[in-house]
Every structure is written in structure tokens, then in C-alpha cells.
MARBA-3410 file (N, C-alpha, C, O; in Angstrom, 1 decimal):
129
23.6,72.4,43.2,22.8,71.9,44.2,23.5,72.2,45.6,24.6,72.0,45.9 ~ 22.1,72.9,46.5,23.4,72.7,47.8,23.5,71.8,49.2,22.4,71.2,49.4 ~ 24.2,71.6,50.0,24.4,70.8,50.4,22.6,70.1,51.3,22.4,68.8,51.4 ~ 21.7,71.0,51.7,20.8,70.9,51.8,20.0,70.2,51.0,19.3,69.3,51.5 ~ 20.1,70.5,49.6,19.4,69.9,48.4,19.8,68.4,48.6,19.0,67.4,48.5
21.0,68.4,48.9,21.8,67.1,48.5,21.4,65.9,49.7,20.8,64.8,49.6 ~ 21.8,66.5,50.8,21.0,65.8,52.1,19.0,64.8,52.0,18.4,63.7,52.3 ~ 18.9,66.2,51.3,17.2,65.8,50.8,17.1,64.7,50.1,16.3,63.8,50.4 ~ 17.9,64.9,49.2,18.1,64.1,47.5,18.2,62.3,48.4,17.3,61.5,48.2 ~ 19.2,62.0,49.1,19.8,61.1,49.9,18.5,60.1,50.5,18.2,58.9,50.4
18.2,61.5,51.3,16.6,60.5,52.3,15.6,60.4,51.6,15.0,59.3,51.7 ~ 15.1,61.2,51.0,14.1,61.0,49.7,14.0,59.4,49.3,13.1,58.6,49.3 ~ 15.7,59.4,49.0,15.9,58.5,48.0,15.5,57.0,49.1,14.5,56.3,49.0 ~ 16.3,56.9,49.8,16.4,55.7,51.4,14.6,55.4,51.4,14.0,54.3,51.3 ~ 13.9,56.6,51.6,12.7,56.1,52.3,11.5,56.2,51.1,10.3,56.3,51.5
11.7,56.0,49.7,10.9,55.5,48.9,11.4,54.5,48.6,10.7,53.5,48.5 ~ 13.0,54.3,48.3,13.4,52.6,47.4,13.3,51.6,48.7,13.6,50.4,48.6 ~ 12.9,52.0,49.8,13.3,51.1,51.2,11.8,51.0,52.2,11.4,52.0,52.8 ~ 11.3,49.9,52.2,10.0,49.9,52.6,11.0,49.2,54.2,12.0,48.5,54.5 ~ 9.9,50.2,54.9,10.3,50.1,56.6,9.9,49.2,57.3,8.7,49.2,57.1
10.3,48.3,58.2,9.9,47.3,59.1,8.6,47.8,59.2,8.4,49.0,58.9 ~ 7.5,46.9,59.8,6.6,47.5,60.1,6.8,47.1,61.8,5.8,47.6,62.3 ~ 7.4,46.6,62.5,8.2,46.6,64.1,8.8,48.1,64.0,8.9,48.6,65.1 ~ 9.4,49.2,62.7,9.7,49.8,64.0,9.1,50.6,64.5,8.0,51.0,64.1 ~ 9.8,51.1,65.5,9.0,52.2,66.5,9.8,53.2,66.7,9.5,53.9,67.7
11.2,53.6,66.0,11.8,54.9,65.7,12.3,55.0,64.7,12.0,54.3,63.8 ~ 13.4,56.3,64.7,14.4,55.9,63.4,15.4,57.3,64.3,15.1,58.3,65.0 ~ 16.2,56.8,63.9,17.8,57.8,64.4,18.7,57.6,63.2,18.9,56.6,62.5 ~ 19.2,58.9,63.2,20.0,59.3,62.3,21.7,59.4,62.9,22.2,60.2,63.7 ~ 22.3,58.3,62.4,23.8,57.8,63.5,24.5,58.4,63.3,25.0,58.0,62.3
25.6,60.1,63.9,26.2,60.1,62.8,27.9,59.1,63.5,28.1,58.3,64.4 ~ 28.5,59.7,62.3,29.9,59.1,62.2,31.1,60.2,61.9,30.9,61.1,61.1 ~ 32.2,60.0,62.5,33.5,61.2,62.4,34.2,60.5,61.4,34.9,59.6,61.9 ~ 34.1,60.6,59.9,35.2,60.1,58.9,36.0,60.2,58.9,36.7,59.1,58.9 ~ 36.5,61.4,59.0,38.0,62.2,59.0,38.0,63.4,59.9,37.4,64.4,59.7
38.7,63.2,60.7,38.5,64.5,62.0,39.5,65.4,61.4,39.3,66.5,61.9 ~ 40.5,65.5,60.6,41.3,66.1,59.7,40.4,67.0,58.5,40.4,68.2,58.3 ~ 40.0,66.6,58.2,39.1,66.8,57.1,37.8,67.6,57.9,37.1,68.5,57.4 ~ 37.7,67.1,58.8,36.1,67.6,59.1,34.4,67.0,58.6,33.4,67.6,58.7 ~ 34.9,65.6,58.0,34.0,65.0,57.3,33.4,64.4,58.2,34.0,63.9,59.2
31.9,64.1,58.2,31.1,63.5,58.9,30.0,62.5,58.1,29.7,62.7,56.9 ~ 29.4,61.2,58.9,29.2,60.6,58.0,27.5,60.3,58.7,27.5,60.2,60.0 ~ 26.0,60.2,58.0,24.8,60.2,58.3,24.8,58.9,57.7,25.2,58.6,56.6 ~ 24.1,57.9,58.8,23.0,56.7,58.4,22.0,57.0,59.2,22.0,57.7,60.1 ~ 20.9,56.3,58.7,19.6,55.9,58.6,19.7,55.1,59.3,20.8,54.5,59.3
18.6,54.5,60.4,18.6,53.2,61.0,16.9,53.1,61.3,16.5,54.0,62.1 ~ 16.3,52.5,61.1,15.0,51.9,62.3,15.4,50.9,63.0,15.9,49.8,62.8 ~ 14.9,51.5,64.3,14.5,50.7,65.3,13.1,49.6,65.9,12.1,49.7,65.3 ~ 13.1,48.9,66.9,12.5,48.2,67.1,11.9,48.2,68.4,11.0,47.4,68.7 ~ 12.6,49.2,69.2,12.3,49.8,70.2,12.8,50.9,70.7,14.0,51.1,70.6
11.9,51.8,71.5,12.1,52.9,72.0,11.6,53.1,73.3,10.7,52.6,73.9 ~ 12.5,54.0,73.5,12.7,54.1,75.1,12.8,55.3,75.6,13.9,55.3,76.2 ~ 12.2,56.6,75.8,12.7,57.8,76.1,13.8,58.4,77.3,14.4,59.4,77.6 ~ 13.8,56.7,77.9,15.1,57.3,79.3,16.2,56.5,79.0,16.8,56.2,80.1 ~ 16.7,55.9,77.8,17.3,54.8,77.9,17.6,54.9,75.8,16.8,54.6,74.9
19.3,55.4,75.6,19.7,55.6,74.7,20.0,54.3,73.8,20.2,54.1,72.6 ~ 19.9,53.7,74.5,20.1,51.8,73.5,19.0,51.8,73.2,18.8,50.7,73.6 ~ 18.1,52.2,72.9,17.1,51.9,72.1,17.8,51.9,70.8,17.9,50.9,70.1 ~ 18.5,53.3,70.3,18.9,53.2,69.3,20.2,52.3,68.3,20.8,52.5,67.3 ~ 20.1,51.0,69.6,21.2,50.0,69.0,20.1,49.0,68.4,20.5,48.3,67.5
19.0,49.0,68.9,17.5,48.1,68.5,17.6,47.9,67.0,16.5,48.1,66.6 ~ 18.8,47.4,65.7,18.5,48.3,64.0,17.5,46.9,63.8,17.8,45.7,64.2 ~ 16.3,47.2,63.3,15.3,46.2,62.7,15.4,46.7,61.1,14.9,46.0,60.2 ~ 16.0,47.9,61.0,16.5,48.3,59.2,17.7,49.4,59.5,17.7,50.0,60.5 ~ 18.7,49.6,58.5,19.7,50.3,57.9,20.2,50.4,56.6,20.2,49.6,55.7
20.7,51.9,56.7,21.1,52.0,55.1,22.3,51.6,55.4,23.1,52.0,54.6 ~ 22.6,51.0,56.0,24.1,49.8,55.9,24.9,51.4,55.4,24.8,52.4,56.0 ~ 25.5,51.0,54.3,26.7,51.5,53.4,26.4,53.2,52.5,27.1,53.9,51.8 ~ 25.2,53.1,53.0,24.7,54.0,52.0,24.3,55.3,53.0,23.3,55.6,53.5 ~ 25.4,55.8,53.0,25.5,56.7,54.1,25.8,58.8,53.1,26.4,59.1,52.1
25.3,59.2,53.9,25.6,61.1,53.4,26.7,61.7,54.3,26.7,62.1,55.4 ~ 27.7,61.7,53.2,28.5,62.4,54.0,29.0,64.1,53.6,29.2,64.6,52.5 ~ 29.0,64.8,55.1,29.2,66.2,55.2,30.6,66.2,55.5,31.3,65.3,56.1 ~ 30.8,67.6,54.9,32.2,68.2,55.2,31.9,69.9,55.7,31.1,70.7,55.1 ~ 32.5,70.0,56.4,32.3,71.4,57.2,33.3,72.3,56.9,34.3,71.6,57.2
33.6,73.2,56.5,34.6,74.3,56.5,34.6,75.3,56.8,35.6,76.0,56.7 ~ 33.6,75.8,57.4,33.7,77.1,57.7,34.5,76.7,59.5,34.2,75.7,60.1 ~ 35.5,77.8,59.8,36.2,77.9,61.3,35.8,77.5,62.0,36.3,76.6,62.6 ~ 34.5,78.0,62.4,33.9,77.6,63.6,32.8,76.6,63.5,31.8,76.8,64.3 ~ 32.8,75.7,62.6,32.1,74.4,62.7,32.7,73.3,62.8,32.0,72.3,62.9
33.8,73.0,62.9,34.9,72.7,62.7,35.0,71.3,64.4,35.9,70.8,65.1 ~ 33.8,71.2,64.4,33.4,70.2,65.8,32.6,69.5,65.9,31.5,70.1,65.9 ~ 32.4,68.4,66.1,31.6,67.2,66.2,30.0,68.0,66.7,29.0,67.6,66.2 ~ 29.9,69.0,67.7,28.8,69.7,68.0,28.3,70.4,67.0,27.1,70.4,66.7 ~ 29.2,70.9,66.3,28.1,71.9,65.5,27.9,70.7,63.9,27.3,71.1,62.9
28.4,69.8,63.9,28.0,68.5,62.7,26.7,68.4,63.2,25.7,68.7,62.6 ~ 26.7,68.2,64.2,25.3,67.4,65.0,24.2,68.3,64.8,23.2,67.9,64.2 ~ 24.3,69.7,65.4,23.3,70.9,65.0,23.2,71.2,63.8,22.1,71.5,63.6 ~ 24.1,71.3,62.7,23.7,71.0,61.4,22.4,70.2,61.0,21.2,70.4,60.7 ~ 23.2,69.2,61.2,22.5,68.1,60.9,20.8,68.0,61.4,19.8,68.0,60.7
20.8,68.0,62.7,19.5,68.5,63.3,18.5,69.2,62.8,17.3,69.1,62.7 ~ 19.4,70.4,62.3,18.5,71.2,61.7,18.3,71.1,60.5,17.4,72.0,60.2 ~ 18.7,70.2,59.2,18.3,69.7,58.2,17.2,69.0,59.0,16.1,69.5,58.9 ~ 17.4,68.1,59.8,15.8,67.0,59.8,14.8,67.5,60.4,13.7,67.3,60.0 ~ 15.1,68.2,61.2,13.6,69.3,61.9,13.1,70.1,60.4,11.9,70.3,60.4
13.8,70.5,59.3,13.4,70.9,58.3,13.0,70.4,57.2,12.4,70.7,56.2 ~ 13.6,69.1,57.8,12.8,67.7,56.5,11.4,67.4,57.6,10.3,67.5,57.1 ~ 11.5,67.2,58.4,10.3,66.5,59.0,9.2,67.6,58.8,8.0,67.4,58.8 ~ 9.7,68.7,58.5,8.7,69.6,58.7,8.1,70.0,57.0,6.9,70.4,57.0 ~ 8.6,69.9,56.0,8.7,69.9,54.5,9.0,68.8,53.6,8.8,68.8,52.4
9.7,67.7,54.6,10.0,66.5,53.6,9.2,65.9,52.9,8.3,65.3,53.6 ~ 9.1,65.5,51.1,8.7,64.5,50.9,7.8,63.2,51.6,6.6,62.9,51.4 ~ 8.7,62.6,52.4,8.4,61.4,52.8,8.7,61.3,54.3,9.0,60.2,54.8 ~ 8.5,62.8,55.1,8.6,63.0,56.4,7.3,62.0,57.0,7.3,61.7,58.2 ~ 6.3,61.6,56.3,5.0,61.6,57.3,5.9,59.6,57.4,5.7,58.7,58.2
6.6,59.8,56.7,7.2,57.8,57.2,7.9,58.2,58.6,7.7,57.5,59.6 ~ 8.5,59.0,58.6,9.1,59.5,59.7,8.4,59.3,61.0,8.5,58.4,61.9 ~ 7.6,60.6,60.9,7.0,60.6,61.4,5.6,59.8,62.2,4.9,60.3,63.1 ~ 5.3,58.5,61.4,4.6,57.9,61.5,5.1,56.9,62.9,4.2,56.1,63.2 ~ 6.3,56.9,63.7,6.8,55.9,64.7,6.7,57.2,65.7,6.4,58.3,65.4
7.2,56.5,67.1,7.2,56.7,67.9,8.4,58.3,68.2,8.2,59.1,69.1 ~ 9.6,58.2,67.2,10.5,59.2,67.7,11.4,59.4,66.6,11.2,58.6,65.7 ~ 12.2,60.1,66.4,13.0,60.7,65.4,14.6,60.9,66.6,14.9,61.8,67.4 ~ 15.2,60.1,66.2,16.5,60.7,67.0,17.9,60.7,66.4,18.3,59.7,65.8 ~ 19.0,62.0,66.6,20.1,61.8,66.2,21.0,62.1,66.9,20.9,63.1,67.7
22.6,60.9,66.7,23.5,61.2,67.8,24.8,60.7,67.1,24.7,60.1,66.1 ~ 25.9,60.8,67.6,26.8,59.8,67.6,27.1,58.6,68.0,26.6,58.4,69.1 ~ 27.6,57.7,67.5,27.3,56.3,67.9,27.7,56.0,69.2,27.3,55.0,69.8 ~ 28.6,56.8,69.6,29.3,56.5,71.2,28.7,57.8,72.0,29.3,57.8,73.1 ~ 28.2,58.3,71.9,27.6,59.4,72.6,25.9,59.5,72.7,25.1,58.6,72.4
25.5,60.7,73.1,24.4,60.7,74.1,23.5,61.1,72.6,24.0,61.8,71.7 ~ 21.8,60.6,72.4,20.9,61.0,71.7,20.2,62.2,71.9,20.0,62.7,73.0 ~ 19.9,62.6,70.8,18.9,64.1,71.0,17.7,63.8,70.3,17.8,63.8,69.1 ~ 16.6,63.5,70.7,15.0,63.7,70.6,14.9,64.7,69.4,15.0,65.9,69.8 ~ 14.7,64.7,68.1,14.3,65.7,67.5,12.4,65.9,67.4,11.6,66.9,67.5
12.2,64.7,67.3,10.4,64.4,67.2,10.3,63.3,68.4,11.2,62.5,68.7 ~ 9.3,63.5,69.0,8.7,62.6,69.7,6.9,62.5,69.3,6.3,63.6,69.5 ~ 6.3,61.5,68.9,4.8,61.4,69.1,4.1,61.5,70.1,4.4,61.7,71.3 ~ 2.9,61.3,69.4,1.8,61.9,71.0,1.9,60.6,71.8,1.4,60.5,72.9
END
């Protein structure tokens, strides 16, 4: 399976065994630097309870998380080897789930889709009408 498969496998899994606030009004995908040695990075799940398009604390709003139950990536190839290209990875798995996922339309059913690092700035992948 590859790592794509496995990403899928993960959220698939979160957003059928995990029934969603019905408060929220996003969901951001957090990530985390495991091991900056390693290159390992770590994906949670969060809903929110509010959103804000000019104003990145929305995504501190958690009304749900997968707490502990997090996907973690490891990068190897040379030039990924950076918290930026984790992020555009990453990005482009969920623009690819929202767009073919399973259980994208939960996703999609709130106000926005966003992912970032927890101390740094968010990136808008979906926004609704």
C-alpha cells in the first residue's frame, strides 16, 4: 500500500467511526514536526467551532479531535526534506481526498478545510460558497 493509500485508510477511518459536532464550521488538518532528524511529520484532524477567513485562531476553536490518533509521514527523498514541502504534500493528498474521498462530502459540508502547522500561518484548501 502506498503512502497515499495509507493517508486515505487513516481519514476514511476518523470520519466514519467519529460522528462530527454538529457546531462545527471547519476542520484543519494540524500538522506536527516529530523528528526533524528523521524528517517525520505528524497529521491530526480537528473540528472547529468557528471560522474566520482573516483571522488564523479560528483553528484553535477544537469542538472535536483525533486527540492521539494521528498519521504520521516520513519524507526521504533530498529535497523534501522541509517542513514546506510536508505541508504541500500533505495539501495535496486533501485537495485529492476532497476531490475523490469517500467521506469528503463531511468535509466538505462546513464552512472551510484548512491546513497548517500549529505555530505557523494556515492555508485555505476549501472554502464554501
Amino acid at each position: 500500500m502506498d503512502i497515499y493509500s495509507e493517508f486515505v485508510s487513516w481519514l476514511d477511518n476518523l470520519l466514519e467511526n467519529n460522528e462530527m459536532p454538529g457546531e462545527a464550521k471547519a476542520f484543519c488538518f494540524n500538522l506536527y514536526e516529530e523528528s526533524i532528524e528523521d524528517y517525520i511529520y505528524a497529521v491530526q484532524l480537528v473540528a472547529c467551532d468557528k471560522f474566520d477567513e482573516n483571522d488564523d485562531d479560528w483553528a484553535c476553536e477544537e469542538c472535536w479531535s483525533s486527540e492521539e490518533d494521528i498519521f504520521c509521514v516520513e519524507l526521504s527523498d533530498e529535497d523534501k526534506k522541509d517542513w514546506k514541502a510536508a505541508q504541500n504534500l500533505i495539501s495535496i493528498w486533501i485537495k485529492e481526498y476532497l476531490e475523490n474521498g469517500k467521506y469528503s462530502d463531511i468535509l466538505i459540508s462546513r464552512q472551510a478545510v484548512g491546513i497548517g502547522f500549529v505555530d505557523g500561518e494556515l492555508e485555505l484548501i476549501y472554502k464554501g460558497e
